[in-house]
N, C-alpha and C positions, 0 to 999 in steps of 0.2 A: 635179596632185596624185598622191602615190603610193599605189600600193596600202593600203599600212600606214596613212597618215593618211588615208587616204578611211574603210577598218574604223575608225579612233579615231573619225571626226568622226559616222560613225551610231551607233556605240556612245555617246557621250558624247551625242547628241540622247534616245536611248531613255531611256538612264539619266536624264538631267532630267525626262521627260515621266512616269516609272514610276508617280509618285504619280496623279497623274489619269490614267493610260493609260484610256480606255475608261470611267470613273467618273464623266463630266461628266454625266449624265442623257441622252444622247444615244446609243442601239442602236445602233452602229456595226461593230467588231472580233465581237462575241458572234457577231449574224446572219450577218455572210459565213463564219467558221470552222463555224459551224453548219451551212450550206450544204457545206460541205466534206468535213463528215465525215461528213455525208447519203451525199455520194457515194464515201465510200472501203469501205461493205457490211463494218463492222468485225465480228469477232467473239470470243465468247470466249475469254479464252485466249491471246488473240493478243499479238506485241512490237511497240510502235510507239515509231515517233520524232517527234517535232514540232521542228522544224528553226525557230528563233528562235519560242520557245513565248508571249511577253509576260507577260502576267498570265495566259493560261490561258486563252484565248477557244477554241481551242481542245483545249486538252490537258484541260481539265476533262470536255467532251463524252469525248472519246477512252477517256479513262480511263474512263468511267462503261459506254459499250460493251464493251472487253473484259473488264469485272470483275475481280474479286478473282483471277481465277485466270491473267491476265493480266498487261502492265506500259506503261506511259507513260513516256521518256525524255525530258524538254524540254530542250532546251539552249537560248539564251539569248546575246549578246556584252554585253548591258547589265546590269551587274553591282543595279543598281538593280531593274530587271525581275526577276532573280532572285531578292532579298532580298526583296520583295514576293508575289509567287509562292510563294517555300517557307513566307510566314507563312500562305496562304491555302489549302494543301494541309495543312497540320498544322492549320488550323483545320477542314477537312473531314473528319479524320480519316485521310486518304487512305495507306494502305500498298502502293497498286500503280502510286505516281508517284517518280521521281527526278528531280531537277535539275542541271545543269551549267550551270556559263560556258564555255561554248565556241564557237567564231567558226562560221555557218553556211557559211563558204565551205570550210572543211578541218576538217568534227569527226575529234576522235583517239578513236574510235571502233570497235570491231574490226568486220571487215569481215563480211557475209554474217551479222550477227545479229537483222536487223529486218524483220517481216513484213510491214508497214506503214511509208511513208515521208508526214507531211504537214507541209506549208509551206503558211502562210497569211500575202499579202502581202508576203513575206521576196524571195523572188528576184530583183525588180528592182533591190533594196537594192543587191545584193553586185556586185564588180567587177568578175566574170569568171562571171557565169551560167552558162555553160556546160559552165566546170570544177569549180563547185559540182555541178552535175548530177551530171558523172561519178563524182565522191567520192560522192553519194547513193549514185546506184544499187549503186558496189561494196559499201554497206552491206547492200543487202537481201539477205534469202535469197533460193534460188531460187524463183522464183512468187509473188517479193512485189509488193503493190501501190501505187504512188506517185500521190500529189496534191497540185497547187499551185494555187493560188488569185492570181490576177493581175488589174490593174485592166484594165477596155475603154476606151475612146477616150473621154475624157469631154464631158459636157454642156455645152453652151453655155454657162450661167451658172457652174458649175468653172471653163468657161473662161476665164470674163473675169474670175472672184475670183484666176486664176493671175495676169493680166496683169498686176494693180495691184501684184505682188510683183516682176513681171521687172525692171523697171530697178534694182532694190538684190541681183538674185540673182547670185554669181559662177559660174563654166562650172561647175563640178560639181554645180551645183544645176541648171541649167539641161537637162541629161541629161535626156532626154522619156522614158527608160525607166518610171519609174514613173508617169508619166499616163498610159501604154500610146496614146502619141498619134503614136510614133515607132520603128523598129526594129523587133526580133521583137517586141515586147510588142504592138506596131500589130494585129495579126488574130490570130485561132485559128490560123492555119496557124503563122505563126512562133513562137510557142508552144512547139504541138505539134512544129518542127523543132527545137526546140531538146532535147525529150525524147529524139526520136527520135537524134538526131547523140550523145546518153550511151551510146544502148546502150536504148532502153526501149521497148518493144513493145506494141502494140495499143492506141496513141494517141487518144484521144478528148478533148471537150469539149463542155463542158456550160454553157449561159452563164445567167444568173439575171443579178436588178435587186437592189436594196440602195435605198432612200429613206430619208432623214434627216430630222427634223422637227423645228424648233426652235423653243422657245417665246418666245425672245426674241430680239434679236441678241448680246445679251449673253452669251447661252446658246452662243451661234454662235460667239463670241470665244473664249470658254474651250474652245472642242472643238476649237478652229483649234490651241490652244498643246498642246493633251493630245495629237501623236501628231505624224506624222512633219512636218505641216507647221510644227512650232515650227522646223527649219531655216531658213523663209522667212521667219519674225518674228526670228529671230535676224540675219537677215542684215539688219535693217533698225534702221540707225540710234535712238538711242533718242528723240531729238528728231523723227525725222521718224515715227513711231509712227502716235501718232496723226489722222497727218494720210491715212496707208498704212489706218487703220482705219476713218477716214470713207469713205473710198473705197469701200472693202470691203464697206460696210453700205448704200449706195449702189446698189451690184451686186443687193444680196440685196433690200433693197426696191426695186427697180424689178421684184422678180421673185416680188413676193408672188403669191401662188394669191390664184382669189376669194375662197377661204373664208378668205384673211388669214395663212393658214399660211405660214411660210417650209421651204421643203421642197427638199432635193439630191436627187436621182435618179443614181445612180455604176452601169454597168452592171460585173457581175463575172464572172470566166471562171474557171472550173473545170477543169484541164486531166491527164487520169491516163491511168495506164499501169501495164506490172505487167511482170516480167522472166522 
């Protein structure tokens, strides 16, 4: 697959997903970008970017840190995302946020204007992480600070909710990048080599948990299709669905908690830098 249709086929997932992004009753997006922008010590006044912004799980926080006398730039490639997002900034009032459709692997962007650089969940998306990087950092100013938010090695039971998708998933879905179970995304180190090889200095990371907790399975259905894993229901035949979803619900209850809960545990890495 080429570059150009690998960007259409995430863009065109996002854009389907934009209406339930994150809206299933399911804490998901909110808490990890939350954690994010814990660690980027925003202040007021300052210019930030949110590199593939969705609904705001982020950029809302951000915006609220550097106030009024600051600004929020989200850019966005799922055109859906963004039409959604600018109805919920104008519904907040918000005059220190803009929006763009712009691809996070090359924003056209002028260089050296952004104090603040954050990406949540976005990086293993794009095709060439590494030259998304360098394009970052030539945004920031000097002394500015960057954070990305990247999945850890996931849980056993992730595990085996991936397997029941593998036989209908084609090679580009199959990229272990965004399970973080493969490649640099595999440790904190590779990560952080991948900041470090843009040009980004005094490399850290900082790892947090994230748990999910569903009320039903049904509940669990609907969060599956609201985010990136609607690629892995899209790749799956519409006749053999639901037999992909008994499966699946199979997984989750052989793995109820005593107290009955169905509950994911996803560990998350936090990984900044500043120039």
């Amino acid at each position: 697959m080429s570059t150009t249709d690998q960007t259409a086929r995430v863009a065109g997932i996002f854009d389907r997903s934009a209406q339930t992004y994150d809206a299933v009753g399911v804490p998901w997006f909110t808490p990890i970008a939350a954690g994010l922008v814990d660690q980027l010590d925003l202040r007021p006044g300052e210019r930030v970017l949110d590199v593939g912004c969705g609904r705001g799980a982020a950029l809302f926080p951000l915006a609220e840190r550097v106030g009024p006398s600051g600004h929020v730039t989200g850019i966005d490639l799922a055109p859906g995302m963004i039409a959604a997002t600018a109805k919920d900034v104008a519904s907040r009032g918000l005059t220190n946020v803009t929006l763009q459709l712009m691809d996070a692997s090359d924003p056209d962007l002028p260089t050296s204007s952004y104090d603040v650089i954050a990406s949540s969940l976005v990086l293993f998306f794009l095709p060439d992480p590494p030259a998304a990087l360098r394009t970052w950092r030539a945004l920031l100013a000097p002394g500015g600070r960057i954070g990305v938010a990247t999945f850890m090695p996931p849980e056993p039971r992730w595990r085996a909710l991936d397997a029941v998708f593998r036989p209908y998933l084609p090679p580009q879905l199959l990229d272990a990048r965004t399970s973080g179970s493969a490649g640099p995304f595999e440790t904190d180190a590779g990560v952080e080599q991948l900041l470090r090889d843009a040009g980004i200095d005094e490399v850290r990371t900082v790892s947090s948990q994230t748990t999910v907790v569903f009320t039903d399975l049904e509940q669990w259905h609907a969060f599956s299709w609201s985010h990136g894993q609607r690629a892995m229901w899209e790749a799956v035949p519409e006749g053999e669905r639901a037999k992909v979803r008994a499966q699946a619900e199979q997984v989750l209850e052989s793995g109820r908690d005593d107290d009955g809960a169905l509950r994911l545990t996803q560990g998350i890495r936090y990984t900044l830098g500043h120039v």
